[in-house]
N, C-alpha and C positions, 0 to 999 in steps of 0.2 A: 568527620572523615568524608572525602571525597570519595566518590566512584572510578575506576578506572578507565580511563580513555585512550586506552591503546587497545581495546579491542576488535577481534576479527567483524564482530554482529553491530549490524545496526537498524536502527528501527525504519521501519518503512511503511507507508500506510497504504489501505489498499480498495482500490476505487472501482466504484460500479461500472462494468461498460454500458449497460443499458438506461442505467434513470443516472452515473455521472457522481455519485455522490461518494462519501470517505467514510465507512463506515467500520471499516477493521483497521488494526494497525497491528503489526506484528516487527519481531526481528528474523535478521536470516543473517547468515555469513558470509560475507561477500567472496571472499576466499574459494567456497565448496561449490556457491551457485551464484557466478557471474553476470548471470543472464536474468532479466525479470519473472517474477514467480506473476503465475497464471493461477488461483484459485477457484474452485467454483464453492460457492458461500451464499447463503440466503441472505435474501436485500429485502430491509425491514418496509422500504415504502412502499416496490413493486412485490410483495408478502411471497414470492419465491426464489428458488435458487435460480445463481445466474453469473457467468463469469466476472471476477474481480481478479484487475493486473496492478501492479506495482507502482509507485509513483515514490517520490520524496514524500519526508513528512514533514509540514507544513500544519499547525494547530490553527493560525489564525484564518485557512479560508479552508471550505469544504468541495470548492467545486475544482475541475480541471480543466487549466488551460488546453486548450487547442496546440498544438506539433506543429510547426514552420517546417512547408516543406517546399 
């Protein structure tokens, strides 16, 4: 059996601002919160808490690109 893919949630993974790395991944609903989730979450290499935002999730690389602006 397959999974269903018409759901509202999707997975997103969620990236260090300070040391840049992917180290949470969660879902959210894009439906309720439109807007990118801002967590703050302990980052295992800088060994404290520190804000992590939203990105795509991508398994094959852990770092993030750079914003064209």
């Amino acid at each position: 059996m397959s999974k269903k893919s018409n759901t509202k949630r999707k997975l997103v993974g969620l990236v260090s601002e300070e040391s840049g790395i992917r180290a949470y991944y969660t879902k959210k609903n894009t439906q309720n919160t439109p807007d990118k989730l801002s967590l703050r979450k302990y980052d295992p290499i800088l060994k404290k808490h520190v804000v992590f935002t939203e990105t795509k999730k991508n398994l094959g690389r852990n770092e993030v690109k750079e914003k064209k602006r």
